[in-house]
N, CA and C atoms as an extended XYZ file, in Angstrom:
531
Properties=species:S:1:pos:R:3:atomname:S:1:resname:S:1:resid:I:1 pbc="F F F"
N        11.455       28.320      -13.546 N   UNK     1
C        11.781       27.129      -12.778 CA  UNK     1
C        12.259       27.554      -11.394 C   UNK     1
N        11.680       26.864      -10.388 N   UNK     2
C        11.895       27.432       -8.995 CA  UNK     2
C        13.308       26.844       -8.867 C   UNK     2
N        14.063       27.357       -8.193 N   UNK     3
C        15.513       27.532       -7.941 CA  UNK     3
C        15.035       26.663       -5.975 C   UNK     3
N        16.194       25.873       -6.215 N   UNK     4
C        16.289       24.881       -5.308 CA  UNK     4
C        17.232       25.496       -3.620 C   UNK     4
N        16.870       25.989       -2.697 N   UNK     5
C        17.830       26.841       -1.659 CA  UNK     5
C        18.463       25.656       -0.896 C   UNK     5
N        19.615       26.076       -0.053 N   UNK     6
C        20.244       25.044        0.212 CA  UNK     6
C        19.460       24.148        1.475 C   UNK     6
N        18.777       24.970        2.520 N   UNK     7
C        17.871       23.664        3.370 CA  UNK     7
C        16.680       23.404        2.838 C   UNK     7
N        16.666       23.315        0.970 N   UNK     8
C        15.580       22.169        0.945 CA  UNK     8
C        16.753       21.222        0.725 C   UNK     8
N        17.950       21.656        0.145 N   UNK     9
C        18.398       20.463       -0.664 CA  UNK     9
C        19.045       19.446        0.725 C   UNK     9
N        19.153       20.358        1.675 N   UNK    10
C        19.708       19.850        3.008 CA  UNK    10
C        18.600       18.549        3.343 C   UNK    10
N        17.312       19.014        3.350 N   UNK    11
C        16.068       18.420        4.042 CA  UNK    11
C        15.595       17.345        2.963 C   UNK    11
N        16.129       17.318        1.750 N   UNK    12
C        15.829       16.366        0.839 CA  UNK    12
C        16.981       15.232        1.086 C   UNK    12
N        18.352       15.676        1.277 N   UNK    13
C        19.726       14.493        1.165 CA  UNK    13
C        19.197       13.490        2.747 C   UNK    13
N        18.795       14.621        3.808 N   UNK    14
C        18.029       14.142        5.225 CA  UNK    14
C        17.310       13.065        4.977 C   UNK    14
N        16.277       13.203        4.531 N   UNK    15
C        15.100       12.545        4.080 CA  UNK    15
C        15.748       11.286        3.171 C   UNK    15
N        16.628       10.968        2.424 N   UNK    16
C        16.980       10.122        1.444 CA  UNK    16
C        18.087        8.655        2.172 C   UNK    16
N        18.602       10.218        3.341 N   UNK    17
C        19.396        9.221        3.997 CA  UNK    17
C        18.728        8.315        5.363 C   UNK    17
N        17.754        8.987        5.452 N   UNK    18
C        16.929        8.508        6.624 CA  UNK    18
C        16.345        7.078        6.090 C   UNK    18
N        15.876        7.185        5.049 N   UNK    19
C        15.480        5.943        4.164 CA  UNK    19
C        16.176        4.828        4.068 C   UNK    19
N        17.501        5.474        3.434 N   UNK    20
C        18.818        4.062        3.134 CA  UNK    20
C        18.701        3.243        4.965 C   UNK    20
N        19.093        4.484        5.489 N   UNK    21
C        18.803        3.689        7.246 CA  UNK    21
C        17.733        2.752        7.432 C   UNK    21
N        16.816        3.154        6.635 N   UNK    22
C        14.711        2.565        7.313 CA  UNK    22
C        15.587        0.992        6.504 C   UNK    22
N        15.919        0.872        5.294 N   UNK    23
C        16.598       -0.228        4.504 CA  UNK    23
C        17.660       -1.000        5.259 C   UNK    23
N        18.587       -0.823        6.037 N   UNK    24
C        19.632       -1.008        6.457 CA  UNK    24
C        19.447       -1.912        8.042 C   UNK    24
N        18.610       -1.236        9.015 N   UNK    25
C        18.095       -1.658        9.754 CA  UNK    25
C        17.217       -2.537        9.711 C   UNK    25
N        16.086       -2.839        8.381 N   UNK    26
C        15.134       -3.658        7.906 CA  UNK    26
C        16.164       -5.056        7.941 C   UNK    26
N        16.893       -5.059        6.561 N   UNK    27
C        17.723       -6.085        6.643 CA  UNK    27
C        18.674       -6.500        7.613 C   UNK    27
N        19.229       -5.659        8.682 N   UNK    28
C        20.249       -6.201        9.483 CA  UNK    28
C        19.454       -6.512       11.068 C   UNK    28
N        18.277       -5.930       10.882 N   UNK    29
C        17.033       -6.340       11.713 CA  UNK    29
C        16.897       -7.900       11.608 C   UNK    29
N        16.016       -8.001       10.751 N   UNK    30
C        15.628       -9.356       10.176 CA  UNK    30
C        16.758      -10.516       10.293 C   UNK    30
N        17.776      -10.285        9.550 N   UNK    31
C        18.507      -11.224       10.177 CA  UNK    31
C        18.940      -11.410       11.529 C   UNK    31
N        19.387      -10.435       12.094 N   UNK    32
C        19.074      -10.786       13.651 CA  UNK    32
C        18.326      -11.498       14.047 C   UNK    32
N        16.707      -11.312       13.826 N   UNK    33
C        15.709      -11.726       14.373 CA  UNK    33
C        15.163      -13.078       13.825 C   UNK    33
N        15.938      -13.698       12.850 N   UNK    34
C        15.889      -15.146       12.219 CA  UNK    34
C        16.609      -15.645       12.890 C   UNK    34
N        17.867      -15.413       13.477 N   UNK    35
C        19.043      -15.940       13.727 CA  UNK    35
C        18.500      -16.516       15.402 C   UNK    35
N        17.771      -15.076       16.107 N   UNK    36
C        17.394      -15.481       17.467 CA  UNK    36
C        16.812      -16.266       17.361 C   UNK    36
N        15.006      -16.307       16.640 N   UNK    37
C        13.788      -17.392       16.443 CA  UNK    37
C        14.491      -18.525       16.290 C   UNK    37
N        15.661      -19.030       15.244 N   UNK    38
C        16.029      -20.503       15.139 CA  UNK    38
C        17.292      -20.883       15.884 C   UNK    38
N        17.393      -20.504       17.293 N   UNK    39
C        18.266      -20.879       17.967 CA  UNK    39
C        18.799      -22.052       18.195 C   UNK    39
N        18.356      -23.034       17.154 N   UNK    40
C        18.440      -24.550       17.136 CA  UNK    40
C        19.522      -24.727       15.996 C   UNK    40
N        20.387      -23.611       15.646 N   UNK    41
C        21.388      -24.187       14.780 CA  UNK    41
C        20.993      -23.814       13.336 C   UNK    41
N        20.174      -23.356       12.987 N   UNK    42
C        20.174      -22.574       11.559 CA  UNK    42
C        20.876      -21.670       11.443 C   UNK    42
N        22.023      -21.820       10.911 N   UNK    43
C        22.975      -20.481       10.104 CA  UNK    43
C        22.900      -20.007        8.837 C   UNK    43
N        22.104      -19.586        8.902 N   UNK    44
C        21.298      -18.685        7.484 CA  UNK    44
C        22.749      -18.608        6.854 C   UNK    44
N        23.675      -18.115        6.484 N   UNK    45
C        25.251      -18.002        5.642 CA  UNK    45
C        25.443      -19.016        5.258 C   UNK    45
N        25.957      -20.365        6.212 N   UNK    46
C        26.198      -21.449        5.976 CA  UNK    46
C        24.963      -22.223        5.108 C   UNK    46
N        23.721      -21.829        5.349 N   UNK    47
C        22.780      -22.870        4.824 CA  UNK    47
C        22.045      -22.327        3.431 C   UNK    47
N        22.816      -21.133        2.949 N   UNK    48
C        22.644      -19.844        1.750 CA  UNK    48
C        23.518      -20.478        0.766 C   UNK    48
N        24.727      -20.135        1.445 N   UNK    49
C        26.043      -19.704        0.326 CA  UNK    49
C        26.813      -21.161        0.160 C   UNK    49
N        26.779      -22.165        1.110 N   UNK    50
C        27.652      -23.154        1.379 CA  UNK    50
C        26.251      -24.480        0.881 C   UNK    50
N        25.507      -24.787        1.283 N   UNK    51
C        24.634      -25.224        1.268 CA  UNK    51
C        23.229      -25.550        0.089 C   UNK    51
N        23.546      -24.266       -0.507 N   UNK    52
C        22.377      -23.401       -1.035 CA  UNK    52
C        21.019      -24.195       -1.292 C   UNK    52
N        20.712      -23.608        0.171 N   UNK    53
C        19.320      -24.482        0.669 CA  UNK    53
C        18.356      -23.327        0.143 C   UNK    53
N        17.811      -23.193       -0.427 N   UNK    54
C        16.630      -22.323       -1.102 CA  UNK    54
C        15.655      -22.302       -0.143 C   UNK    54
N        15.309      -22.991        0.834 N   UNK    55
C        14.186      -22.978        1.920 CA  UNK    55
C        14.508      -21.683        2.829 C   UNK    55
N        15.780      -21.741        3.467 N   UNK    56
C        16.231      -21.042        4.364 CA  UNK    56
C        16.482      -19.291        3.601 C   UNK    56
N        16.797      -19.279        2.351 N   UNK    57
C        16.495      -18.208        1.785 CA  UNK    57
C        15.449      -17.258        1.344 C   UNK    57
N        14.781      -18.387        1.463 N   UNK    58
C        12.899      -17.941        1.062 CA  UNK    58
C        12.975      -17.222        2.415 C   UNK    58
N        12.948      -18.173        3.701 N   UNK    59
C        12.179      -17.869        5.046 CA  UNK    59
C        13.027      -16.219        5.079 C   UNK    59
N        14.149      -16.663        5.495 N   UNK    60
C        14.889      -15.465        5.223 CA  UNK    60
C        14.803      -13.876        4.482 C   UNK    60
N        14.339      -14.434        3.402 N   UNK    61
C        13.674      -13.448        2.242 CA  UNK    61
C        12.530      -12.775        2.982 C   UNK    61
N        11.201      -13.918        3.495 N   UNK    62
C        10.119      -13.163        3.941 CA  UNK    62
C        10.211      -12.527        5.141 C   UNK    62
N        11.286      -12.433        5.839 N   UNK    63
C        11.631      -11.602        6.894 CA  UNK    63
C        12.375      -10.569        6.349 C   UNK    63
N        13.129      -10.536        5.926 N   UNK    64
C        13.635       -9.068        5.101 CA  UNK    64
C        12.067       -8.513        4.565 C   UNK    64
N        11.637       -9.101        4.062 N   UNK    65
C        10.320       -8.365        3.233 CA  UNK    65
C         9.690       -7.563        4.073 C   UNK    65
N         9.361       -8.346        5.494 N   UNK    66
C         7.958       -8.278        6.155 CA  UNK    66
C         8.610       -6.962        7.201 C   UNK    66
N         9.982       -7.209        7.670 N   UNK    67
C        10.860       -6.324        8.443 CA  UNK    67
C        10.389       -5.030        7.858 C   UNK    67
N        11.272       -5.132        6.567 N   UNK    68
C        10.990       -3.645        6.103 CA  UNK    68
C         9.890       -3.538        5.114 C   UNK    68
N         8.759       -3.695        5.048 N   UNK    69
C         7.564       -3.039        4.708 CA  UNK    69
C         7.104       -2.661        6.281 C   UNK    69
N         7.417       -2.796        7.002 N   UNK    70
C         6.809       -2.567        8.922 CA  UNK    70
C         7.690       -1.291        8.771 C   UNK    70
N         9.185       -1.637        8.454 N   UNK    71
C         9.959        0.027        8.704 CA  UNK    71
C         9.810        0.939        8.437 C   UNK    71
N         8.966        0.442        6.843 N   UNK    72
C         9.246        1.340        5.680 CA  UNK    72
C         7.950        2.326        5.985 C   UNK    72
N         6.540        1.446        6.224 N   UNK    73
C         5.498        1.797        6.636 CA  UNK    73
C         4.964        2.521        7.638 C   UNK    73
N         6.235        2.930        8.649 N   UNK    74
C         6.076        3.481        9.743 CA  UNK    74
C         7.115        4.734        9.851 C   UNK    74
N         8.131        4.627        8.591 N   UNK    75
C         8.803        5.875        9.000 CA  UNK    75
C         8.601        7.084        7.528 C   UNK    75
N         7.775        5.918        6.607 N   UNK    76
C         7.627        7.011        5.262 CA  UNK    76
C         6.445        8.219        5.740 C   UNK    76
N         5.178        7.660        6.354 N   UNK    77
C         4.338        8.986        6.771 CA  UNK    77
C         4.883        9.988        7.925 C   UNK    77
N         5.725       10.094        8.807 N   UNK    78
C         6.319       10.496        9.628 CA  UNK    78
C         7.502       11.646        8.673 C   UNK    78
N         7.856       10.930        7.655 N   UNK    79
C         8.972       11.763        6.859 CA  UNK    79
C         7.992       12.457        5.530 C   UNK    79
N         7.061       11.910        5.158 N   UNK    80
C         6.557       12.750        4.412 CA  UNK    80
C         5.895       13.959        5.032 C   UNK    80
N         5.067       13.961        6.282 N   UNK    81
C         5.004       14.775        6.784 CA  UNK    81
C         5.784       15.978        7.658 C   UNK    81
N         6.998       15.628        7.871 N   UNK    82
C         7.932       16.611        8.310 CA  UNK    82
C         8.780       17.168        7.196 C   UNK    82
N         9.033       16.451        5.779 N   UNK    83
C         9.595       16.678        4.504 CA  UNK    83
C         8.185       17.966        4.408 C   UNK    83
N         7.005       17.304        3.897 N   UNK    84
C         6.206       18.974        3.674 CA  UNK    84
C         6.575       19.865        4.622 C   UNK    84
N         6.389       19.760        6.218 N   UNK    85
C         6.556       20.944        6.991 CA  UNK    85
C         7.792       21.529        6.826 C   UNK    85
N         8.805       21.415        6.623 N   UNK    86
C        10.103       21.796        6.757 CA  UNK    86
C        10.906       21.600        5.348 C   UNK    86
N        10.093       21.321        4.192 N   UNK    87
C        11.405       21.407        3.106 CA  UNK    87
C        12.035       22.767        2.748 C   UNK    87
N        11.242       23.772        3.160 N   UNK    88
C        11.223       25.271        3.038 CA  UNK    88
C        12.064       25.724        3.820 C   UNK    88
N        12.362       25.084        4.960 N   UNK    89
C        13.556       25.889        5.801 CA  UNK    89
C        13.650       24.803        7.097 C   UNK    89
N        14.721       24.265        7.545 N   UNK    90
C        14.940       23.706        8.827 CA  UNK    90
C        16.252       24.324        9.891 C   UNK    90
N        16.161       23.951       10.634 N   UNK    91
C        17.401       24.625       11.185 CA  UNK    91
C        18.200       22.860       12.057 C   UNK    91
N        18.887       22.807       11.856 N   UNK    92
C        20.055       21.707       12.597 CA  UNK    92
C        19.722       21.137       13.793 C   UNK    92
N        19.322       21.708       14.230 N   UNK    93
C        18.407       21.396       16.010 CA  UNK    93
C        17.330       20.391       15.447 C   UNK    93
N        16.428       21.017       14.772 N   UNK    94
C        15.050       20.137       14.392 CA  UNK    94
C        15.482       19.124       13.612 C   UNK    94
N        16.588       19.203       12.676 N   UNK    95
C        16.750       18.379       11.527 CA  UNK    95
C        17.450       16.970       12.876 C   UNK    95
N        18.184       17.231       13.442 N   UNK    96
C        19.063       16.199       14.370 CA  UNK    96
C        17.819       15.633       15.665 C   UNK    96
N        16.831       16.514       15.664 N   UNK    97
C        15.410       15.959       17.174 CA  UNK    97
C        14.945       14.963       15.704 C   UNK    97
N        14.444       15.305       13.951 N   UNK    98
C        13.749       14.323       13.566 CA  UNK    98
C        14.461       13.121       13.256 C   UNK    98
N        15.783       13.134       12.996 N   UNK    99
C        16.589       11.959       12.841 CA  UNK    99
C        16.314       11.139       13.947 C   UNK    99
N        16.992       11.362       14.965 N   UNK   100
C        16.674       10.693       16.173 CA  UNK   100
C        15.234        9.959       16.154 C   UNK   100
N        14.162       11.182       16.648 N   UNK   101
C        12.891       10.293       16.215 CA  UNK   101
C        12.444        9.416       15.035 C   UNK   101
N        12.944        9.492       13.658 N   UNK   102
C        13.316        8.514       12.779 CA  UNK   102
C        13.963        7.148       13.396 C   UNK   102
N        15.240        7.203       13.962 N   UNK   103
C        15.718        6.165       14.437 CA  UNK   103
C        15.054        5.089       15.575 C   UNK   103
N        14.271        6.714       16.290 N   UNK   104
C        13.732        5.343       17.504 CA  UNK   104
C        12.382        5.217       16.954 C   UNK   104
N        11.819        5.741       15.588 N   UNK   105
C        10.643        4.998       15.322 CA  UNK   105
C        10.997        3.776       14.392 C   UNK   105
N        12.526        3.388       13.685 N   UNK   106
C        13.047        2.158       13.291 CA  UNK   106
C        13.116        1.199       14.622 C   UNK   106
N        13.535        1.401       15.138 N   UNK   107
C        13.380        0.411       16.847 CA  UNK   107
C        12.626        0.329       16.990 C   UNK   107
N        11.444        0.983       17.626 N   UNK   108
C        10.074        0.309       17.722 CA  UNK   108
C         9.632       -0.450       16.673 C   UNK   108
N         9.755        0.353       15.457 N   UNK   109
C         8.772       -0.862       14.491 CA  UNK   109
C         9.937       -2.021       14.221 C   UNK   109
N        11.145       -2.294       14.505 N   UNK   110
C        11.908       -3.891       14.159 CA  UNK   110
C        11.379       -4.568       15.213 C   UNK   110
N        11.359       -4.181       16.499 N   UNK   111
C        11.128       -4.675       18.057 CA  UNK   111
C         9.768       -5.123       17.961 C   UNK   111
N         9.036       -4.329       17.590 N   UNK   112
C         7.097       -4.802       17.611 CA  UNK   112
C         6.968       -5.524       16.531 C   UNK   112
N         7.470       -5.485       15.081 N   UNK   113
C         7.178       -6.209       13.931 CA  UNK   113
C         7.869       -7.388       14.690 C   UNK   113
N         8.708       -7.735       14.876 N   UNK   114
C         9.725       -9.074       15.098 CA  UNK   114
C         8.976       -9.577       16.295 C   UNK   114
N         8.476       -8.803       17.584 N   UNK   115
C         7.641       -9.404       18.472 CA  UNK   115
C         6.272       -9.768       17.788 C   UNK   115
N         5.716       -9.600       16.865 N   UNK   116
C         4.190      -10.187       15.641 CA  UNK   116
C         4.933      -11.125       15.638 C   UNK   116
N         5.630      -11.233       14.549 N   UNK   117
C         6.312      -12.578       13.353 CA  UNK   117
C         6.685      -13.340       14.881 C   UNK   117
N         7.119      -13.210       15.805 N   UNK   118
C         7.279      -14.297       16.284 CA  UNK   118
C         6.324      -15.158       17.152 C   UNK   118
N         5.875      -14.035       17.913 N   UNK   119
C         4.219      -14.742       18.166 CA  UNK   119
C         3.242      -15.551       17.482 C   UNK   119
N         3.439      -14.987       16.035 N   UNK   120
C         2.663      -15.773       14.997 CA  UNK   120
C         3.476      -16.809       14.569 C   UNK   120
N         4.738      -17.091       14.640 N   UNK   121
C         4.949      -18.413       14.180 CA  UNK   121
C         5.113      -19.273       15.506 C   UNK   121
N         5.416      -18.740       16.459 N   UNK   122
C         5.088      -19.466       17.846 CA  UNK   122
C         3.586      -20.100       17.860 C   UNK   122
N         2.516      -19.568       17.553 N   UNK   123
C         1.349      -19.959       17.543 CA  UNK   123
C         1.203      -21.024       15.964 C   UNK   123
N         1.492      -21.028       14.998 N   UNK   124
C         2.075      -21.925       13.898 CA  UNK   124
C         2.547      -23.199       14.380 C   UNK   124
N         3.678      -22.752       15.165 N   UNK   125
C         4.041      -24.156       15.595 CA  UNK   125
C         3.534      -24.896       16.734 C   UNK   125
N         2.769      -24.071       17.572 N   UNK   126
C         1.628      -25.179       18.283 CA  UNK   126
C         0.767      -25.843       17.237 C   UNK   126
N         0.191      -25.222       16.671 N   UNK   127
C        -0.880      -25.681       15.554 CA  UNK   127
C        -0.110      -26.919       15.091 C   UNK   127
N         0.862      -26.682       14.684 N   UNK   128
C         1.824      -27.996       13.710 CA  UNK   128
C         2.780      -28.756       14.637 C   UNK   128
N         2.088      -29.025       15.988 N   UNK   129
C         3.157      -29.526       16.832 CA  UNK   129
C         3.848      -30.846       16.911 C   UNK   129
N         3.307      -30.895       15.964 N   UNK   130
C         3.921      -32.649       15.242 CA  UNK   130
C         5.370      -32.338       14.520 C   UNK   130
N         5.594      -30.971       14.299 N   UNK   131
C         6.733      -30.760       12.918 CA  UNK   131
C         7.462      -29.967       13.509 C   UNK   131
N         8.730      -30.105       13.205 N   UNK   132
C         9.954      -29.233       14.000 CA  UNK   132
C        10.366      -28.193       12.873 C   UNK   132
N         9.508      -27.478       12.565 N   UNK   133
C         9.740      -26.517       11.258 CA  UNK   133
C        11.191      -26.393       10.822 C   UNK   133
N        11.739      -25.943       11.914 N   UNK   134
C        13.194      -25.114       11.509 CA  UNK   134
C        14.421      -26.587       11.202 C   UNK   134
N        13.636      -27.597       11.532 N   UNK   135
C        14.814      -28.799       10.926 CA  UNK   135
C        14.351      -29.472        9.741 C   UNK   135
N        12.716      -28.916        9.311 N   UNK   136
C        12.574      -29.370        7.890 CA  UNK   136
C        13.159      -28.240        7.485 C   UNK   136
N        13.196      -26.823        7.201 N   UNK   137
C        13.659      -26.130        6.638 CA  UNK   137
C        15.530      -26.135        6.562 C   UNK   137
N        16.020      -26.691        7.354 N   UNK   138
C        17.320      -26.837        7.651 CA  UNK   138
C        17.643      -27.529        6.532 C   UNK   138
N        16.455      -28.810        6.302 N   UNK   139
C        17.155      -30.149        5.916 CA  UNK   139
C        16.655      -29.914        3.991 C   UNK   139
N        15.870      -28.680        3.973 N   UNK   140
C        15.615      -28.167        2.599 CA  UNK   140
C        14.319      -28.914        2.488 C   UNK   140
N        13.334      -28.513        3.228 N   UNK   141
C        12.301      -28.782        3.210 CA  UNK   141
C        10.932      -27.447        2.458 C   UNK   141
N        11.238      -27.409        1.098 N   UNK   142
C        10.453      -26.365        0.188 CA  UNK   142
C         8.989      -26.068        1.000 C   UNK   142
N         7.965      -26.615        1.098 N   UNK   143
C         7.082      -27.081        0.894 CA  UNK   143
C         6.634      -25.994        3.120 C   UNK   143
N         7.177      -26.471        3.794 N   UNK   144
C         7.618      -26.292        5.037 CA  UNK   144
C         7.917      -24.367        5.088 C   UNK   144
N         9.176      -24.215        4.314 N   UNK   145
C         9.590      -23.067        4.174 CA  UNK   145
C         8.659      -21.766        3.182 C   UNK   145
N         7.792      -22.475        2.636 N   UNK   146
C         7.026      -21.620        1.951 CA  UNK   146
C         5.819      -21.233        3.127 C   UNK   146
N         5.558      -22.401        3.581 N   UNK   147
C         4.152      -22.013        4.719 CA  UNK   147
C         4.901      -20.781        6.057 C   UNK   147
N         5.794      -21.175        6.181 N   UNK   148
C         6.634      -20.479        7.236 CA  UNK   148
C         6.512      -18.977        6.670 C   UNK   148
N         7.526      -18.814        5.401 N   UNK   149
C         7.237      -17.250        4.489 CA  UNK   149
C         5.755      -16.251        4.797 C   UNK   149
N         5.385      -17.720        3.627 N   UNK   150
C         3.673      -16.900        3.864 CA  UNK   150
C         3.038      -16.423        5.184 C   UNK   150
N         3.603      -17.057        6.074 N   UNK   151
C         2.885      -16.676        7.291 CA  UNK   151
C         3.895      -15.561        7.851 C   UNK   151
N         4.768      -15.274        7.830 N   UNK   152
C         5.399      -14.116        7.954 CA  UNK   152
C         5.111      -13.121        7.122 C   UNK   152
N         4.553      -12.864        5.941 N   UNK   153
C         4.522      -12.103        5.151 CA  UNK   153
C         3.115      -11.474        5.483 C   UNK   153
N         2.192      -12.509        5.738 N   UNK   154
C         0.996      -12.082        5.718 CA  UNK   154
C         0.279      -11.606        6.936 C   UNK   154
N         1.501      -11.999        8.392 N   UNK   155
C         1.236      -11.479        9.387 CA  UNK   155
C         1.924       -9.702        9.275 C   UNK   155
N         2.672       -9.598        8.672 N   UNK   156
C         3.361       -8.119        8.655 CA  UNK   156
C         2.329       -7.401        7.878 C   UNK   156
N         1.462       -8.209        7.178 N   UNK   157
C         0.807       -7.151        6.086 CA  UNK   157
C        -0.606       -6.660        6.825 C   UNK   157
N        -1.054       -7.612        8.052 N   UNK   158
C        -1.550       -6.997        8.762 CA  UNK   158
C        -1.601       -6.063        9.846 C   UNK   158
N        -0.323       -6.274       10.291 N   UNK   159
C         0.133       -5.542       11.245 CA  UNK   159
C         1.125       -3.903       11.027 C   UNK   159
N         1.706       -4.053        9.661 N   UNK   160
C         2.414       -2.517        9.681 CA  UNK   160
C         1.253       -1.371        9.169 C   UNK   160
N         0.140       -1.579        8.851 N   UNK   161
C        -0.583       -0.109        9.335 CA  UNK   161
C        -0.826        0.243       10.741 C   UNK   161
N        -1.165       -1.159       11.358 N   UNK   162
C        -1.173       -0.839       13.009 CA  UNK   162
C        -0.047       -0.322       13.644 C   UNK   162
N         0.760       -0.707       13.281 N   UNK   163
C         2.420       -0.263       13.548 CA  UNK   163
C         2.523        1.017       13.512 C   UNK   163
N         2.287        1.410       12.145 N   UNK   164
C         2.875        2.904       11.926 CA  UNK   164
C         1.897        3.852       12.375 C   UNK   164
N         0.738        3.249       12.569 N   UNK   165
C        -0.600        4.098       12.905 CA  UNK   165
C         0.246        4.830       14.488 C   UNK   165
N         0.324        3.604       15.107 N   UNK   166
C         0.628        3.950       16.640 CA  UNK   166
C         1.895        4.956       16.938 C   UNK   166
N         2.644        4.530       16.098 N   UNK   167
C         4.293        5.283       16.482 CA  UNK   167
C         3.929        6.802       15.820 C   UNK   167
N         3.232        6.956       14.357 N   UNK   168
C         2.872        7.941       14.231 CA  UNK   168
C         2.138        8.805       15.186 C   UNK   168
N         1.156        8.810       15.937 N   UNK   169
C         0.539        9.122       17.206 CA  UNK   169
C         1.294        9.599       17.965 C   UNK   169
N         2.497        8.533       18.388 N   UNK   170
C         3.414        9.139       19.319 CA  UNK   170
C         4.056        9.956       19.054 C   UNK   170
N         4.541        9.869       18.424 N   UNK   171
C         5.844       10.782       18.001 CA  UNK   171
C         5.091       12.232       17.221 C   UNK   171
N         3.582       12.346       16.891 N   UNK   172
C         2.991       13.270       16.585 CA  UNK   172
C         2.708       14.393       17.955 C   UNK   172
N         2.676       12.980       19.016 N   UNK   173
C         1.483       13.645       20.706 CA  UNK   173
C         3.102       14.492       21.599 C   UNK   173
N         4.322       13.823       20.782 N   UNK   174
C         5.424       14.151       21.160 CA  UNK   174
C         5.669       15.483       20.415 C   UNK   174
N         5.620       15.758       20.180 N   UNK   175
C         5.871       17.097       18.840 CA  UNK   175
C         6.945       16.685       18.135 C   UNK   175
N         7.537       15.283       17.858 N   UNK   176
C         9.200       14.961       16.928 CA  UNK   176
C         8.711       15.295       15.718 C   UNK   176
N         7.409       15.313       15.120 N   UNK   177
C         7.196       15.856       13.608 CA  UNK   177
C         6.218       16.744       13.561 C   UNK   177
């Protein structure tokens, strides 16, 4: 049984914690970026916990989802590939240049995923310009809040290979992995 040296186990706890982050930023992303889009007075807390409007949790939900499958999708090939190059030996310099580039490839992909989802529901609500989405969903409008989801969900599912395709590139043409 191969005996485990201490910078793999270093480059493995790296790698694990880089993740909880890709998670952390997903969700504290997303809500941010719900909170900006419905600047009309949706308080996701109040309309959760006090309220418990199930609409606003869904929408909510499919932005956590869509956030981090974009994060997740853009920083897992970047870490699997520097996890192979380097589980064998890293030195502190490289391990602290890939964190960093980890972090600012979480910024780009919350910033570009959240600039999609909002374009696409900006373009949603021309289409539906009869309906003030975010005050049927306010007012617990199911039906409203599911079309809203789906269309967040299904715009991220097109867009985080493009996502990670690109940042991967960079940060490859950069030498960070």
């Amino acid at each position: 049984m191969p005996q485990v040296g201490g910078s793999q186990l270093l480059s493995t706890l790296l790698y694990f914690v880089l993740l909880f982050l890709a998670a952390i930023v997903a969700v504290v992303g997303s809500v941010l970026i719900i909170s900006f889009m419905t600047g009309k007075g949706l308080r996701e807390k109040r309309e959760i916990v006090q309220r418990h409007n199930i609409g606003t949790a869904v929408v909510l939900g499919a932005f956590i989802w869509t956030i981090g499958r974009i994060c997740l999708e853009t920083v897992k090939p970047m870490m699997n590939v520097w996890y192979s190059n380097y589980a064998g030996g890293i030195t502190l310099a490289k391990a602290l240049l890939f964190s960093l580039g980890v972090i600012g490839a979480l910024l780009i992909a919350l910033v570009v995923g959240a600039l999609v989802v909002f374009l696409a529901l900006k373009l949603l609500m021309i289409i539906t310009r009869d309906i003030d989405e975010w005050k049927e969903v306010q007012e617990g409008n199911m039906a409203v809040a599911v079309v809203i989801g789906v269309t967040v969900i299904v715009v991220g599912m097109f867009f985080e290979s493009i996502i990670s395709f690109v940042t991967l590139s960079l940060f490859t043409t950069l030498k960070l992995i």
